[in-house]
C-alpha positions as a printed NumPy array, in Angstrom:
array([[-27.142, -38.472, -36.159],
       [-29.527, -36.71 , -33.501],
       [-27.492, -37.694, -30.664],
       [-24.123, -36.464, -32.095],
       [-26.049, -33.007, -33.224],
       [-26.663, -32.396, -29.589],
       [-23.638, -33.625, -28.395],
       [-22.02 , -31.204, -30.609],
       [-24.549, -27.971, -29.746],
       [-23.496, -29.005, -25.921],
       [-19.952, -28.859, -26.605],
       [-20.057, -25.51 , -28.169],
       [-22.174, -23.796, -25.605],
       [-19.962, -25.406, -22.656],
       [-16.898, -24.048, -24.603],
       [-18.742, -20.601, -24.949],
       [-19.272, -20.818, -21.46 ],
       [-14.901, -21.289, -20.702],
       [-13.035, -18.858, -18.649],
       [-12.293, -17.914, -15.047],
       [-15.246, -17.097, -12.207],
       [-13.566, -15.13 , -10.538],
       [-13.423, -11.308, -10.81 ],
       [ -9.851, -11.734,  -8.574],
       [ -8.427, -13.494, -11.032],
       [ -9.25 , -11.7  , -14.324],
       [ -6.553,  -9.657, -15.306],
       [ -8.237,  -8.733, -18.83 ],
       [ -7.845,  -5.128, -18.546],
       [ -3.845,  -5.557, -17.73 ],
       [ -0.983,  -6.995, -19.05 ],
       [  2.088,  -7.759, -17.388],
       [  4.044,  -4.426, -18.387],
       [  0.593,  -2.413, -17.741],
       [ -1.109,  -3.577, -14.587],
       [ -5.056,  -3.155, -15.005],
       [ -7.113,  -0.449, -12.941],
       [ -7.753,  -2.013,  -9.054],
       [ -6.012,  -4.351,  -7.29 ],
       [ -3.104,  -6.313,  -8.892],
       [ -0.812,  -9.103,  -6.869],
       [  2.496,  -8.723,  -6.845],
       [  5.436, -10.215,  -5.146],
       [  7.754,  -9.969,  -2.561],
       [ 10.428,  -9.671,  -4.88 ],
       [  9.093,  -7.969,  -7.639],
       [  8.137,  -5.404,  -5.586],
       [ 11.451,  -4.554,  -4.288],
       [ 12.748,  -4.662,  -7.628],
       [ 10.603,  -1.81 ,  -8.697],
       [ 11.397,  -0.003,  -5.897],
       [ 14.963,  -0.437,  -6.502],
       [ 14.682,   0.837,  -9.588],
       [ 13.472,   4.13 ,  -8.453],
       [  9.522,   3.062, -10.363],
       [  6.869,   5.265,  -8.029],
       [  3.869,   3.03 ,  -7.818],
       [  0.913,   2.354,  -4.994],
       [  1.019,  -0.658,  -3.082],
       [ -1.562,  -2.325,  -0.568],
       [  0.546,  -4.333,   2.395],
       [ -1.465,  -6.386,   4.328],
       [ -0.867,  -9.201,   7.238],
       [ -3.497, -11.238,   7.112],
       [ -4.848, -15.12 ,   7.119],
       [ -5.87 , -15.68 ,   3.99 ],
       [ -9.06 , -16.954,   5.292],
       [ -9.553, -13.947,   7.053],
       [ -8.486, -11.708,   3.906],
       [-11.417, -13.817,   2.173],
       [-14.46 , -13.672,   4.508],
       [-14.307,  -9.877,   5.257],
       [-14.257,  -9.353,   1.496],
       [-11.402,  -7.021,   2.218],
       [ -9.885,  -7.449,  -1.662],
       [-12.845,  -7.19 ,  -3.089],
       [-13.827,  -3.749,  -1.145],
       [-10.623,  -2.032,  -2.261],
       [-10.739,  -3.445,  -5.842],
       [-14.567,  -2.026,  -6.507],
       [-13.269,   1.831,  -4.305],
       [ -9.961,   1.874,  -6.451],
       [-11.624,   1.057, -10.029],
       [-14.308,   3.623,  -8.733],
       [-11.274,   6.364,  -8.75 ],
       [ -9.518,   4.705, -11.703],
       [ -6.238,   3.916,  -9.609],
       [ -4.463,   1.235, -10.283],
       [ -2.549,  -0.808,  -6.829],
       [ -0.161,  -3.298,  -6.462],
       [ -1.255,  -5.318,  -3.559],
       [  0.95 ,  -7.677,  -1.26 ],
       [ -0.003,  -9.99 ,   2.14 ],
       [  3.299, -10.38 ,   3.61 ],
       [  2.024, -12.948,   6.026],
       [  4.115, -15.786,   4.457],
       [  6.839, -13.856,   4.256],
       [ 10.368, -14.193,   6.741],
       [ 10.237, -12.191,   9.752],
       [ 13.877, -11.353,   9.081],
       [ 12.921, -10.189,   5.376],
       [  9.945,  -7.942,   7.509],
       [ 11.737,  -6.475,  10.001],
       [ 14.183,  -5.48 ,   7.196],
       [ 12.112,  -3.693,   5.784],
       [ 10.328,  -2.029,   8.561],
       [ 13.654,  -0.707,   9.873],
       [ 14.321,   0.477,   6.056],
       [ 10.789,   2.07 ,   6.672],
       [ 11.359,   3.782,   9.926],
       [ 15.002,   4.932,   9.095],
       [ 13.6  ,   7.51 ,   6.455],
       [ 10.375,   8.253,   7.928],
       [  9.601,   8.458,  11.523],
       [  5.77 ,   7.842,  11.286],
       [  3.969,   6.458,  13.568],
       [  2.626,   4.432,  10.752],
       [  4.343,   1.975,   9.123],
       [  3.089,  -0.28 ,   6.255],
       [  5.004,  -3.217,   7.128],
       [  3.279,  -3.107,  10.871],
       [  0.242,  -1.879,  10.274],
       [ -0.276,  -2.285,   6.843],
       [ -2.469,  -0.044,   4.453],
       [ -1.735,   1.866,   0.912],
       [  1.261,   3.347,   0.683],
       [  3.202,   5.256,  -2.016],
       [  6.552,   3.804,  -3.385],
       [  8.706,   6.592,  -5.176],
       [ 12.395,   7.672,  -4.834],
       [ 13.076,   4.155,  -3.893],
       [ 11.4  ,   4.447,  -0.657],
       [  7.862,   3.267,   1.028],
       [  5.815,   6.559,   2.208],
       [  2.915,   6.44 ,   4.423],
       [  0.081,   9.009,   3.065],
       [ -1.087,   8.54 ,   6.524],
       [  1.849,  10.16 ,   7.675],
       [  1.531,  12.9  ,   5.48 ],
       [ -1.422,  13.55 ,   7.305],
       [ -0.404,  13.192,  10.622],
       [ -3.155,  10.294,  11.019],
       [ -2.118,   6.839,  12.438],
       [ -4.497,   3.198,  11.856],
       [ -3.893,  -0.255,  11.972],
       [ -5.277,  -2.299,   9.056],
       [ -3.802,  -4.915,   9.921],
       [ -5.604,  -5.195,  13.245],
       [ -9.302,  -4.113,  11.645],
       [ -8.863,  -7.208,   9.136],
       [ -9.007,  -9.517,  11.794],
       [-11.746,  -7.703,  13.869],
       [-13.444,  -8.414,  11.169],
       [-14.985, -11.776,  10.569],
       [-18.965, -12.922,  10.593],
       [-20.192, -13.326,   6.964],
       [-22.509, -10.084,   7.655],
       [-19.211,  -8.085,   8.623],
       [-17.231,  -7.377,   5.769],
       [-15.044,  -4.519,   4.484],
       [-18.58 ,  -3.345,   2.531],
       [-19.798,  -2.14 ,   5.718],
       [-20.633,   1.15 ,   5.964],
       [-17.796,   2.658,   8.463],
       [-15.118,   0.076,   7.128],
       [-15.869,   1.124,   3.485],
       [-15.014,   4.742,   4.493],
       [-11.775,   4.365,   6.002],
       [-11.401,   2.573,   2.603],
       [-12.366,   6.043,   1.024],
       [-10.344,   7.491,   3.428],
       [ -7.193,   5.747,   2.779],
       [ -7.692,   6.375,  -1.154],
       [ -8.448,   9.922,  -0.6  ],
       [ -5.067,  10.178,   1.504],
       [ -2.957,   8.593,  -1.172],
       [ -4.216,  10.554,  -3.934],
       [ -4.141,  13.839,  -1.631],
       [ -0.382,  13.042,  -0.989],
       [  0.229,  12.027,  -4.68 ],
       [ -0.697,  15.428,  -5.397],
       [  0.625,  17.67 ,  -3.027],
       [  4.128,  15.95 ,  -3.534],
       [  3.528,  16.059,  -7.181],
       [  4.56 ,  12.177,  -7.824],
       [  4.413,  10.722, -11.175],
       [  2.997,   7.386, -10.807],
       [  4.811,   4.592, -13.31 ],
       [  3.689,   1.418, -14.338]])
């Protein structure tokens, strides 16, 4: 009768215990209609949907190994700076996707724009509204390669929560929510 008392008690605190461990994966504060504030995945596809449906939204492209997007912490860096400003951002690494499907898109990108940045290239946070990608960076006449910084990046002590690399974080927030308001976009979600 002892043993199966504990054996129950253990049970119950192990099931108390249940759940993810990791803060990537808990979506808690979203739902699917309603993405939570920070970073949220999304897809290839589903992005372009809500693009093509005219939706205005942020989005985070990104080229990167995944092994590289995990040991500079990039993720996690944006996810605490976004949920600091209470924005909420799609976020997409198109590394598996088709170079066809890409350069698609970049020429889609470059047809309307002009910038010398462009997401699908250089990745960073952009602004999808009007059924278009915008560059905030090009809004502000400023040019930077993400892509290339995220794999400069790479020793466990060198992550995306160092100093300088956590300011062009800043930066790029502070650029998006600049050019959100000076075009007066109304975000949907």
């Amino acid at each position: 009768m002892l043993f199966t008392l504990i054996l129950i008690s253990v049970l119950l605190v192990l099931s108390a215990c249940g759940g993810t461990d990791s803060a990537a994966e808990d979506n808690s504060d979203g739902t699917p209609d309603k993405p939570k504030v920070g970073l949220n995945e999304i897809t290839l596809d589903d992005m372009i949907t809500k693009k093509d449906k005219n939706e205005a939204f942020y989005v985070l492209i990104y080229d990167a190994k995944k092994e590289y997007v995990k040991s500079t912490k990039f993720l996690e860096a944006y996810d605490e700076a976004l949920k600091k400003e209470d924005m909420t951002v799609f976020h997409l690494n198109i590394r598996d996707v088709d170079e066809q499907t890409i350069s698609q898109l970049y020429e889609e990108y470059e047809s309307h724009s002009g910038s010398s940045h462009n997401p699908f290239e250089d990745g960073g946070l952009s602004v999808v509204f009007n059924g278009e990608f915008n560059s905030a960076f090009e809004y502000h006449g400023k040019s930077w390669s993400l892509n290339r910084l995220i794999g400069e990046v790479g020793s466990e002590g060198d992550t995306f929560f160092d100093d300088d690399r956590n300011n062009i974080i800043k930066d790029s927030i502070q650029y998006n929510l600049d050019y959100i308001k000076g075009e007066e976009i109304e975000l949907t979600y």
